[in-house]
N, C-alpha and C positions, 0 to 999 in steps of 0.2 A: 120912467117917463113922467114921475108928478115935480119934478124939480127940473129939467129942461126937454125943449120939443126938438120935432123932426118936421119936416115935408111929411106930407099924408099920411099922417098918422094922428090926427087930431081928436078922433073919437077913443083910440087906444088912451092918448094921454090925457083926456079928461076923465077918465074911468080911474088911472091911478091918483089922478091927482082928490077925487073925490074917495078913495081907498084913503087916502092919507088925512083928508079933514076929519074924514068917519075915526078914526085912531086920534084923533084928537079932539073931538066931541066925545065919543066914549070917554078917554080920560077925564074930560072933564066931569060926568057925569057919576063916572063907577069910582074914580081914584078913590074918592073918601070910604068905601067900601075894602079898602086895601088890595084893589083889586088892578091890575096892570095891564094895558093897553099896547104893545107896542109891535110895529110890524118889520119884515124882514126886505127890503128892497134891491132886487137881484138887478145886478148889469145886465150885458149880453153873456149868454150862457149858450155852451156847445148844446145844445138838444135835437131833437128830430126836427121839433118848428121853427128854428133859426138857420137848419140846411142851407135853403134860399139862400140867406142873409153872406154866410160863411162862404159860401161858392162865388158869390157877384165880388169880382178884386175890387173895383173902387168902392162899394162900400165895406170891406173887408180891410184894404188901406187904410181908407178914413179912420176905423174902429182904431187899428193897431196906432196910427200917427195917435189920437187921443187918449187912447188908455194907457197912463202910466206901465202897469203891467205887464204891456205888448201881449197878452192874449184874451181868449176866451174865456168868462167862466168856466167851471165843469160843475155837475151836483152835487160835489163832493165839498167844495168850497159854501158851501150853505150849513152844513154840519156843525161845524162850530158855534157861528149866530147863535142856530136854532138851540141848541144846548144851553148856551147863556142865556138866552131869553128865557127861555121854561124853566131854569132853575132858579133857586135863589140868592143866586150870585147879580141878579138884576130884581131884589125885591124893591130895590130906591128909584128904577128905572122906568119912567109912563111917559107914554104919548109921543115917543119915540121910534123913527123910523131908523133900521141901522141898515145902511145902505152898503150892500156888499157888490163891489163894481167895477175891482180893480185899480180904484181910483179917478175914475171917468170924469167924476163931480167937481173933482177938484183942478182936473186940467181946461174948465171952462170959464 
């Protein structure tokens, strides 16, 4: 949510969106330290707190029409990210958010 909103959900997307300057005021900050800032940005993911969300068809339609992918995250689909990010295989990599979403971002 720090890259596109929704109906009533404004207070949620000003929280990531301020998740995301924080990750890049840090970098600016710590990078010269050799130090890397970057964060992992999940779509919609199958979990217990998206039940709701997965159960209501129209917005379950909406999600699938826009997400390249046609589904949900699952947690497992985060794993990867977080390996490249913590290693250093992403030592040249700051202030970067790697948005794992299915595609969602890009179908907007």
């Amino acid at each position: 949510m720090s890259e596109l909103g929704r109906p009533y959900v404004a207070a949620y997307a000003a929280s990531k969106g301020g998740l995301k300057m924080l990750t890049k005021s840090m970098t600016a900050e710590w990078g010269q330290y050799n130090i890397q800032i970057n964060g992992i940005g999940p779509g919609y993911f199958d979990t217990d707190l998206t039940k709701p969300l997965q159960a209501n068809e129209e917005f379950n339609s909406y999600l699938m029409k826009r997400t390249p992918a046609k589904r949900w995250g699952v947690p497992g689909d985060l794993v990867g990210p977080a390996i490249f990010l913590s290693s250093s295989a992403s030592d040249f990599v700051n202030g970067h958010i790697l948005y794992v979403d299915g595609g969602i971002l890009a179908n907007f």
